[in-house]
Every structure is written in C-alpha cells, then in structure tokens.
One Martini backbone bead per residue (centre of mass of N, CA, C, O) as a GRO file, in nm:
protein
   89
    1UNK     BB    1  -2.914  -0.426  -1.334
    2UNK     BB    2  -2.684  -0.341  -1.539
    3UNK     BB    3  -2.345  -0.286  -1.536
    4UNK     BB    4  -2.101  -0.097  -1.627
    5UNK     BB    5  -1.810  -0.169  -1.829
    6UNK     BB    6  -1.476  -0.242  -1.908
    7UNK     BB    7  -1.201  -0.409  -2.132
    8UNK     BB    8  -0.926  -0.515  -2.035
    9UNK     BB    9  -0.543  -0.542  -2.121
   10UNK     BB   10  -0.290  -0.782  -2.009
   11UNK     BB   11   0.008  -0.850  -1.984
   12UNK     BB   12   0.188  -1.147  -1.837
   13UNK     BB   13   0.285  -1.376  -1.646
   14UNK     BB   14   0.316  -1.692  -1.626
   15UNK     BB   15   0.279  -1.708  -1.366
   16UNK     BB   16   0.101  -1.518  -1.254
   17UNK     BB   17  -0.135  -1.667  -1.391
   18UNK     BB   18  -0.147  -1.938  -1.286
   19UNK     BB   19  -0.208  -1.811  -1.003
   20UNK     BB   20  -0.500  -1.718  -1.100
   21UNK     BB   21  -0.577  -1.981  -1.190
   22UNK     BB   22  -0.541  -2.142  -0.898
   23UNK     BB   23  -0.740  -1.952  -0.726
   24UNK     BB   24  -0.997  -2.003  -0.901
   25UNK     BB   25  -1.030  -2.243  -0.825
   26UNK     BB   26  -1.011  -2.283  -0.567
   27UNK     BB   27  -1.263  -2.044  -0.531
   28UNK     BB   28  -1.479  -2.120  -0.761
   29UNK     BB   29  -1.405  -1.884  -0.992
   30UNK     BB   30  -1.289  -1.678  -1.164
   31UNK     BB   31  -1.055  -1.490  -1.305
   32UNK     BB   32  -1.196  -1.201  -1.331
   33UNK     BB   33  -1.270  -1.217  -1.013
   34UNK     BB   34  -0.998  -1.188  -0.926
   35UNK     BB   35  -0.882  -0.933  -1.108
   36UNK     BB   36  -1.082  -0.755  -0.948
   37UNK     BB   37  -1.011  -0.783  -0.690
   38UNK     BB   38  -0.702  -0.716  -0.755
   39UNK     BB   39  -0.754  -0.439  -0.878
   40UNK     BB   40  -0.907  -0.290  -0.643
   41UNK     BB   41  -0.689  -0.337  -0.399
   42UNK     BB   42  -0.458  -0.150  -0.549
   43UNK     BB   43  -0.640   0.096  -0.602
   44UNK     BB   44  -0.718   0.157  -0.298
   45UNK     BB   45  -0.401   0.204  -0.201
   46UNK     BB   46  -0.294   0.408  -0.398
   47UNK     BB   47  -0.510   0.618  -0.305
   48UNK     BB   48  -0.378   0.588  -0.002
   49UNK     BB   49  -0.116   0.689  -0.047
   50UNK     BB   50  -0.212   0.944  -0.198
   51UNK     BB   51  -0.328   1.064   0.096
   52UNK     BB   52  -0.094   1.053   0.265
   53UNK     BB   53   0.100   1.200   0.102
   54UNK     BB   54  -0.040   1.485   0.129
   55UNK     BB   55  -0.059   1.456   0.436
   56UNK     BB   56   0.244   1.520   0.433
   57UNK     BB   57   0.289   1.713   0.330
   58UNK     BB   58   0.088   1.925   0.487
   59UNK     BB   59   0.290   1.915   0.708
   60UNK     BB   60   0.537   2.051   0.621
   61UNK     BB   61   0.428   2.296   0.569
   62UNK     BB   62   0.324   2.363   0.849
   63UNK     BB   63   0.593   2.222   1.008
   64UNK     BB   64   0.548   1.904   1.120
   65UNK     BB   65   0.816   1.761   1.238
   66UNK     BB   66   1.135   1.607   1.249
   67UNK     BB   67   1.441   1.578   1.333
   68UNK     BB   68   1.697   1.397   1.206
   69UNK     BB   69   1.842   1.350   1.473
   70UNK     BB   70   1.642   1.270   1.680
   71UNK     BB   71   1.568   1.002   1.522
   72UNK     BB   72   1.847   0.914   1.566
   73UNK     BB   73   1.888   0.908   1.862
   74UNK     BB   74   1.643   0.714   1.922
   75UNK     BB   75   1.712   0.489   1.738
   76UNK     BB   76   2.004   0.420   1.901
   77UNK     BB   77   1.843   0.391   2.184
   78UNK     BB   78   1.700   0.142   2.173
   79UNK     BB   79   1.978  -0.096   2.239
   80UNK     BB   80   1.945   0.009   2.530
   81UNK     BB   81   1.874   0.051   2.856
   82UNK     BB   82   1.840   0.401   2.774
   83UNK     BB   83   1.564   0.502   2.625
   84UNK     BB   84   1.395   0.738   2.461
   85UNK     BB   85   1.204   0.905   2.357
   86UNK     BB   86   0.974   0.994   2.150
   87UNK     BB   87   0.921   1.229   1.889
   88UNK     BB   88   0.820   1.506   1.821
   89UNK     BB   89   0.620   1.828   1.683
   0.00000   0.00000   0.00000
C-alpha cells in the first residue's frame, strides 16, 4: 500500500546542506529520509510547543500564577546558606 506523499522544496544553507550529506552517509539513508526525520522532529516539538503555551495561557486565564517578587526572592535566596522554598500557585 503507498502512502501519499507531496514534494516540498526549500533552499537552504550550504553548511546545512553539507551536514545533511554527511549524516546521510554516516547512517546509510538517503538525504529525503534525514530531511523527513528532521522536519517530523521539528514538528512534533513546535506542537508540543503550542500546546504548552495554550496549557499556559489557561493557567494565568484560571488565575493559577505566581508573583514575580516571590519567584525574585526565591531565586536571589538560592545562592544563599538559607534558601527558601520554591513558591507554588
């Protein structure tokens, strides 16, 4: 059974390049099958991304923060002999 595919075209840097040449070698692959990993990679992450960043904004909308003086204090008493606790919500 093929999968459908569709052809992307992107200019890049010649190191860049170079370095994609040179890893496909290392591992035995083609260039496509680095480049298919390397953009699914980026992808999966830029997702994970934004679903923190929503995961976050619906914290502050629900009111769930913490004072920046309090994490100002926390983190200046860490190089301290008597650090304070981590500040929660």
């Amino acid at each position: 059974m093929a999968i459908d595919t569709k052809v992307l075209t992107a200019h890049v840097p010649i190191g860049l390049a170079e370095k994609v040449e040179a890893m496909a070698l290392r591992l035995e692959r083609s260039r496509g099958w680095v480049m298919k990993q390397a953009l699914a990679a980026w992808v999966d992450q830029e997702e994970e991304r934004h679903r923190m960043t929503l995961e976050a904004l619906a914290d502050v909308d629900a009111g769930r923060v913490i004072d920046h003086q309090a994490i100002q204090a926390w983190a200046d008493s860490l190089g301290t002999d008597t650090p304070l606790p981590p500040p929660s919500a």
